[in-house]
C-alpha atoms as one frame of an Amber mdcrd trajectory, in Angstrom:
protein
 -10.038 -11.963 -11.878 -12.544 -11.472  -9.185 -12.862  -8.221  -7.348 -12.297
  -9.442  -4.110  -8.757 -11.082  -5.485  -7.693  -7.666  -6.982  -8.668  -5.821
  -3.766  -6.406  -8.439  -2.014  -3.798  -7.943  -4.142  -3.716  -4.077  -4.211
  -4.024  -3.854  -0.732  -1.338  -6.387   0.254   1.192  -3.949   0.215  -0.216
  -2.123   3.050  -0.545  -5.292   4.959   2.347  -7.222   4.168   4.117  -6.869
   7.370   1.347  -8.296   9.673   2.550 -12.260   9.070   5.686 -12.486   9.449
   7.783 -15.538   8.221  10.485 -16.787  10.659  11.974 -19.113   8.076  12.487
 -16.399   5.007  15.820 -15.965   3.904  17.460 -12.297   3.607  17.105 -12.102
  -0.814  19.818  -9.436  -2.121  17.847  -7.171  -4.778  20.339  -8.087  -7.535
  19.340 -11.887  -7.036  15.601 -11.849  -7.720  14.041 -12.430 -10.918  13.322
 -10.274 -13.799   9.878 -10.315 -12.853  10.344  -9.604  -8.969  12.189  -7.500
  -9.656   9.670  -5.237 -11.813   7.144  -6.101  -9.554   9.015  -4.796  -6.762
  10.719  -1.967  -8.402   9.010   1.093  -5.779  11.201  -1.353  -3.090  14.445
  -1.088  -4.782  15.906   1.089  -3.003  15.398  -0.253   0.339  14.783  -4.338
  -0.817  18.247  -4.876   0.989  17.385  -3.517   4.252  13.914  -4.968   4.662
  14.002  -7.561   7.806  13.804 -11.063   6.211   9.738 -11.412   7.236   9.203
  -8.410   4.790  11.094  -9.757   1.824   9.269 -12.894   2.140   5.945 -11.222
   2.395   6.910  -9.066  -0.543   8.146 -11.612  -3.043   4.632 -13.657  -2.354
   3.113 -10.279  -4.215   5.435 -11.271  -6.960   3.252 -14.562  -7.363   0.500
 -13.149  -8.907   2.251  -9.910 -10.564   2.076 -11.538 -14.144  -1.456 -12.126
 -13.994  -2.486  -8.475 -13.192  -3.381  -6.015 -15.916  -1.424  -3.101 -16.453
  -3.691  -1.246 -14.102  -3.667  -3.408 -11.460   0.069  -3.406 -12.114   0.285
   0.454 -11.625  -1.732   0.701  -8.748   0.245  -2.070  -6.921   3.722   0.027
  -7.635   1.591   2.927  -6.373   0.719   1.574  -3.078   4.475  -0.155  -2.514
   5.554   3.095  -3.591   3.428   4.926  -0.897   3.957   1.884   2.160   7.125
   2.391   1.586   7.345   5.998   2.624   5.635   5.681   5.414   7.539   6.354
   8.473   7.720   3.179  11.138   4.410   4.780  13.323   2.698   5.417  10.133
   3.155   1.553   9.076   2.002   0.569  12.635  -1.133   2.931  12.318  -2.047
   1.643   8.775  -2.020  -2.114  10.420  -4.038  -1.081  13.473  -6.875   0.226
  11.034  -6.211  -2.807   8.679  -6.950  -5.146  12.104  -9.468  -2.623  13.200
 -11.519  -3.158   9.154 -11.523  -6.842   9.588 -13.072  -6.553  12.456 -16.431
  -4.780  10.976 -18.718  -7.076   9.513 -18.889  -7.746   5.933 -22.514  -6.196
   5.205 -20.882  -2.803   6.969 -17.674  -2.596   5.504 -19.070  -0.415   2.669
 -20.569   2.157   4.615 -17.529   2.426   7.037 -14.889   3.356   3.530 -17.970
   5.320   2.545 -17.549   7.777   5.901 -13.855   7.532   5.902 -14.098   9.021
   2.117 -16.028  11.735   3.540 -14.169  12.423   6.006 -10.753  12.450   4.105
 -12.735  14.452   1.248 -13.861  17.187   4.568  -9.890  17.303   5.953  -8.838
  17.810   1.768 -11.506  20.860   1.815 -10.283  22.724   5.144  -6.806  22.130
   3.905  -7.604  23.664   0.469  -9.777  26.786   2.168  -6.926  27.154   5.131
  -4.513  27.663   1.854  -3.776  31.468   1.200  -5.357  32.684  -1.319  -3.281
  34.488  -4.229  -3.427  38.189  -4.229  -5.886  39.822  -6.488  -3.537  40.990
  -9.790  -2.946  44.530  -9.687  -2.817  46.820 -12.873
């Protein structure tokens, strides 16, 4: 599997609600495959009160879930996991820097995840040296 297909299919989760599909039909959890429905698991939960144009988005994940290595599978549970606790602004933030991405070109793409590594690695380190630190042990 090419790397550009596995980055597609890890990050679908995070952009599965940009195309929406008028002609889905509503899917109740309990009548999905085995296979969706392991696929799908992190979305149990709430798989019954996803809009129809986010259950069809989903279940086209599902598609390729057999094909993926167990890695691939874990990371994809991760990411569903994590979309799926967004709040409704956090979803609609994630998709405006999703649109805002595609819009670099290809040859800069690398250096623009390089900055916004550095950046979240900069936030992680003021968090981590704003943290109290313990209290020295007394005897």
């Amino acid at each position: 599997m090419s790397d550009k297909l596995r980055h597609r299919l890890a990050s679908a989760a995070l952009i599965a609600c940009l195309i929406p599909d008028a002609q889905a039909a509503l899917t109740a959890w309990n009548k999905l495959s085995p296979l969706q429905r392991e696929a799908l698991a992190p979305l149990s939960s709430q798989w019954d009160k996803l809009p129809e144009p986010y259950q069809a988005d989903m279940l086209k994940l599902t598609n390729h879930y057999e094909r993926l290595t167990p890695e691939q599978r874990n990371r994809l549970h991760t990411r569903l996991l994590d979309w799926s606790r967004l709040t409704p602004q956090q979803r609609a933030q994630a998709r405006e820097k999703y649109t805002a991405f595609q819009k670099v070109p290809p040859e800069k793409r690398e250096m623009v995840k390089n900055m916004v590594k550095e950046q979240q690695a900069a936030r992680n380190a003021a968090t981590d040296s704003s943290a109290p630190s313990p209290a020295p042990a007394t005897k």
